[in-house]
C-alpha positions in Angstrom: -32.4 -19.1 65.8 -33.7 -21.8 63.5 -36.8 -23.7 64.6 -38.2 -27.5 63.4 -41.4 -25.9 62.6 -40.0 -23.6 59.8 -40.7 -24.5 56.7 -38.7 -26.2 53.7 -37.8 -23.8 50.6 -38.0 -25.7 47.3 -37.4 -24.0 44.0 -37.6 -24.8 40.4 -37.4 -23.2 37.2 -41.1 -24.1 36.6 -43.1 -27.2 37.8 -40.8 -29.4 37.6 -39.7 -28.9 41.2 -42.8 -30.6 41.9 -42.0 -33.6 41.2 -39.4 -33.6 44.1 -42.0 -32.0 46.6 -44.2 -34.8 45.7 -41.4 -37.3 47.2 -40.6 -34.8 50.5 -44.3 -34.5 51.2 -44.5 -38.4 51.0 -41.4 -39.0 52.8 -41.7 -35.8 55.7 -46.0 -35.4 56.2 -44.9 -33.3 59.2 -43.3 -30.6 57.1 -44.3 -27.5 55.2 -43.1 -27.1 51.5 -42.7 -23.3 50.4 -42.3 -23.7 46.9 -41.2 -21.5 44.0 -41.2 -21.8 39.9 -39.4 -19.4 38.0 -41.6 -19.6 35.3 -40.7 -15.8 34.1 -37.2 -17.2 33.5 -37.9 -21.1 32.0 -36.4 -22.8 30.6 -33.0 -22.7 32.3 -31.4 -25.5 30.5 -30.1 -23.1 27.3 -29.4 -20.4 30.0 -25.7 -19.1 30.7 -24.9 -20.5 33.9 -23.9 -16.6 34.8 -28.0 -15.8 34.9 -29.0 -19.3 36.5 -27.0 -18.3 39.7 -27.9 -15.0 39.6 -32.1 -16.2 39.2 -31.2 -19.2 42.0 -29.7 -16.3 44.2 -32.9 -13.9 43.9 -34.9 -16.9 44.6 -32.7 -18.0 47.6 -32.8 -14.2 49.5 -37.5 -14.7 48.9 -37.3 -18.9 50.5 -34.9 -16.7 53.4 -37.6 -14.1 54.0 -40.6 -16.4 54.1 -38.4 -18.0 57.4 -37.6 -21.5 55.6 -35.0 -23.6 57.4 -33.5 -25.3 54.1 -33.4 -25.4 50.6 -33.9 -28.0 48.0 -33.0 -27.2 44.7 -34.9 -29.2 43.0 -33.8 -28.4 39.1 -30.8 -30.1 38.2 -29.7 -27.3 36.0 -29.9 -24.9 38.6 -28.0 -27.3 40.9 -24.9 -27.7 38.3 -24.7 -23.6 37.7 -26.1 -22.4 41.4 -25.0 -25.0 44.5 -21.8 -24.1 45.3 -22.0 -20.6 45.4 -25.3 -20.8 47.5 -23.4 -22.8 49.5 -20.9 -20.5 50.0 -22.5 -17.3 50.1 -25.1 -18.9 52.6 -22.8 -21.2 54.7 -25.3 -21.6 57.6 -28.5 -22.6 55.6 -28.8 -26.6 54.1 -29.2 -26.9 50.5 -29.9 -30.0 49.0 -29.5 -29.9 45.4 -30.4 -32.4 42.3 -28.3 -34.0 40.0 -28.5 -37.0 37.3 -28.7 -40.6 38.7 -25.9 -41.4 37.3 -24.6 -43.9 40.3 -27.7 -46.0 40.4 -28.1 -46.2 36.7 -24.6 -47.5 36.6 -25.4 -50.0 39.3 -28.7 -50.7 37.6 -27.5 -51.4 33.9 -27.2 -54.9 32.9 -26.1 -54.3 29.3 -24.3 -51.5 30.6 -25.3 -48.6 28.7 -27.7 -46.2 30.2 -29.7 -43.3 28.7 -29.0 -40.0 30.4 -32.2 -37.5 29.9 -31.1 -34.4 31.0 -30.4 -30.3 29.7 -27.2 -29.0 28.3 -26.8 -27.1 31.3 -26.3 -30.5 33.6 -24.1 -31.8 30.5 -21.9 -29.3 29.8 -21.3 -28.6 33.8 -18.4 -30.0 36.0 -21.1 -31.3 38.3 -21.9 -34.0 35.5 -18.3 -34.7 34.6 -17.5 -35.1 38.0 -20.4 -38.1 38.7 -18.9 -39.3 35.0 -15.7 -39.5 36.5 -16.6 -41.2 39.9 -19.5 -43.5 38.7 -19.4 -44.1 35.0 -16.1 -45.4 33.8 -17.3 -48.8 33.4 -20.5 -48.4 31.3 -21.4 -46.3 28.3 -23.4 -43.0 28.5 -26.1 -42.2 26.0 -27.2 -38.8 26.5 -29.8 -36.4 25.3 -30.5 -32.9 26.0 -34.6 -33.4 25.0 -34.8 -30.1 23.6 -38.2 -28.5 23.9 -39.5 -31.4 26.5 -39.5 -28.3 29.4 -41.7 -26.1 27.2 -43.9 -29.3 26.1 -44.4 -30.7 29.7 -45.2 -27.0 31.1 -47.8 -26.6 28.4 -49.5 -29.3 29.8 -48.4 -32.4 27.1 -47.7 -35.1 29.1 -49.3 -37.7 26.9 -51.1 -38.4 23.8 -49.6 -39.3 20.5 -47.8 -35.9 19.8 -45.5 -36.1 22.9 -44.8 -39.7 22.1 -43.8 -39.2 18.7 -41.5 -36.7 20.6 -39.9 -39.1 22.9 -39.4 -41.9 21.1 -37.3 -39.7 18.4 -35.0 -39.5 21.8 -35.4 -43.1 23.1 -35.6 -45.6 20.6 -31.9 -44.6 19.0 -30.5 -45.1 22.6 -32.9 -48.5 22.7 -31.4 -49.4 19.2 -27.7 -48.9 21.3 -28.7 -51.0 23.8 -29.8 -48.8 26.5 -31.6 -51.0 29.1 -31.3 -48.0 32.0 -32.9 -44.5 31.6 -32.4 -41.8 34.3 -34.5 -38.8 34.6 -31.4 -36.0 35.0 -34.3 -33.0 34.9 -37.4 -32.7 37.0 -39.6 -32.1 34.8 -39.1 -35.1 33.3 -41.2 -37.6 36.0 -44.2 -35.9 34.6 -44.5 -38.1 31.3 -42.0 -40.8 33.2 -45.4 -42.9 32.3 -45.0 -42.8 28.8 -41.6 -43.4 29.1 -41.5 -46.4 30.4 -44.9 -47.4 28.1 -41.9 -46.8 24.8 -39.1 -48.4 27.2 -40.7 -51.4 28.1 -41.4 -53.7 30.9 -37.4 -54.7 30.5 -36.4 -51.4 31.2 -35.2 -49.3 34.2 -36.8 -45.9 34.2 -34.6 -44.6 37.7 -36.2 -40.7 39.1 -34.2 -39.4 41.2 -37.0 -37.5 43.8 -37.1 -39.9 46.8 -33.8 -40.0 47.0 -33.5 -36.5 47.1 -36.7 -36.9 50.1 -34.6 -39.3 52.2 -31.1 -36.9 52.0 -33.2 -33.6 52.8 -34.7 -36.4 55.8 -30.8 -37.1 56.9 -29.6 -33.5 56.7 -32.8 -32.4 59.2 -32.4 -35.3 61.3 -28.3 -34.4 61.8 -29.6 -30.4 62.4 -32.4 -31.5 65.1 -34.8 -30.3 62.1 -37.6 -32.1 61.4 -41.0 -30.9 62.7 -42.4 -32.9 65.3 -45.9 -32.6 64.0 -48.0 -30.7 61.4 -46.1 -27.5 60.6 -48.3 -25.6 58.5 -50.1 -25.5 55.0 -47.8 -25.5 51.7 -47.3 -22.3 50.0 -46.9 -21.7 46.2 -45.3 -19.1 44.6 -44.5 -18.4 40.9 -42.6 -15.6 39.1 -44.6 -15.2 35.7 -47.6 -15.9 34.6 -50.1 -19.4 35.8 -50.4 -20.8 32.5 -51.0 -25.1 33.7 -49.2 -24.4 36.7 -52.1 -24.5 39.3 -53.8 -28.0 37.4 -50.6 -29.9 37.1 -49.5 -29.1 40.8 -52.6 -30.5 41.7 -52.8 -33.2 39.5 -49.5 -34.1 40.8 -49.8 -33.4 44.4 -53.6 -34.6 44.9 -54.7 -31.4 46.5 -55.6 -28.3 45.1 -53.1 -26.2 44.7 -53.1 -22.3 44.7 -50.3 -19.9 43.8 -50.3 -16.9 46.4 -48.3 -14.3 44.8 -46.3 -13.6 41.1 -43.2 -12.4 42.3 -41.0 -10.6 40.4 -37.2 -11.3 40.7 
């Protein structure tokens, strides 16, 4: 039987996961975080969809045997390839999965065209067609698949005139369009959201999806008779390949310092 005090499983293809932890941990104190980067495996976003279910499954079965009571998949490419067949091939565990802000950047947009930064993964999946379809028809979508901004962002560039070069090859052409709305459709991304909105401008809306993803993992516990009722336990970190920046930007991010148990291998 599932208790309140088990912990939350949150996985990612590296740290970009983090990001979304960051938001849980702010929105739910009470609650431990078991989190997992497949960093033997990044980046996922050129992957076949095939192997991202097959990593998100592997990953699933470890959160499952370290006793967590749901599962955020915090990587949007994972999320398009993986969700539904977690879903299905674990109907009695909550996943809560990521996926571009397309809605609110629709909402948001007052010239109404908004920058999508996501992977090919999330564009070429029927998850992102489907929010196109629903939220989209009214306003123009300017995407970009940032290659190499994954690998860049997990070697520890987050600022610094090389990476900004980088990005504003990607953001001033959709500035130049007319792009007033930018959403962050990877979780990685968040990490240099900073020097984003530094090339964007004050004018701009730079929308991360993470709290939002906080406040629906908050709903789904709340409707199970979840959430802890007090200090669960101490976060765990586990990776599959090797540290590289891992440990420094986890705590950079989280402001506590963070230590990786165990390389698992999938």
């Amino acid at each position: 039987m599932t208790s309140n005090r088990q912990p939350i499983g949150i996985f990612d293809s590296g740290i970009g996961g983090l990001t979304a932890a960051y938001a849980i941990i702010q929105q739910l104190p009470n609650e431990q975080i078991v989190y997992f980067g497949d960093t033997a495996h990044l980046p996922y976003g050129p992957q076949p969809a095939a192997a991202i279910r097959a990593y998100s499954a592997k990953i699933t079965e470890f959160l499952l045997r370290q006793g967590c009571k749901a599962i955020v998949v915090a990587c949007n490419t994972a999320t398009a390839a993986a969700l539904n067949y977690l879903r299905e091939r674990w109907p009695d565990v909550p996943f809560i999965g990521m996926e571009p802000a397309v809605k609110p950047g629709a909402r948001a947009t007052l010239s109404g065209k908004v920058g999508v930064l996501a992977t090919n993964g999330t564009f070429k999946s029927q998850r992102y067609a489907s929010l196109m379809h629903r939220y989209a028809k009214e306003v123009e979508l300017l995407e970009n698949p940032c290659s190499g901004l994954v690998q860049r962002i997990e070697n520890g560039l987050l600022n610094g005139p090389e990476m900004e070069t980088f990005l504003r090859g990607i953001l001033e052409p959709m500035l130049a369009a007319g792009a007033d709305t930018f959403v962050l459709g990877c979780t990685h991304y968040p990490f240099v959201q900073p020097l984003i909105e530094k090339i964007t401008g004050p004018s701009a809306t730079v929308i991360n999806p993470a709290p939002a993803i906080a406040r629906q993992l908050q709903r789904v516990l709340e409707e199970r008779q979840l959430l802890s009722p007090e200090l669960a336990g101490a976060h765990r970190f586990y990776i599959s390949g090797e540290k590289g920046n891992f440990e420094r930007l986890a705590s950079g991010l989280l402001g506590f310092e963070v230590k990786v148990e165990a390389q698992v291998v999938l």
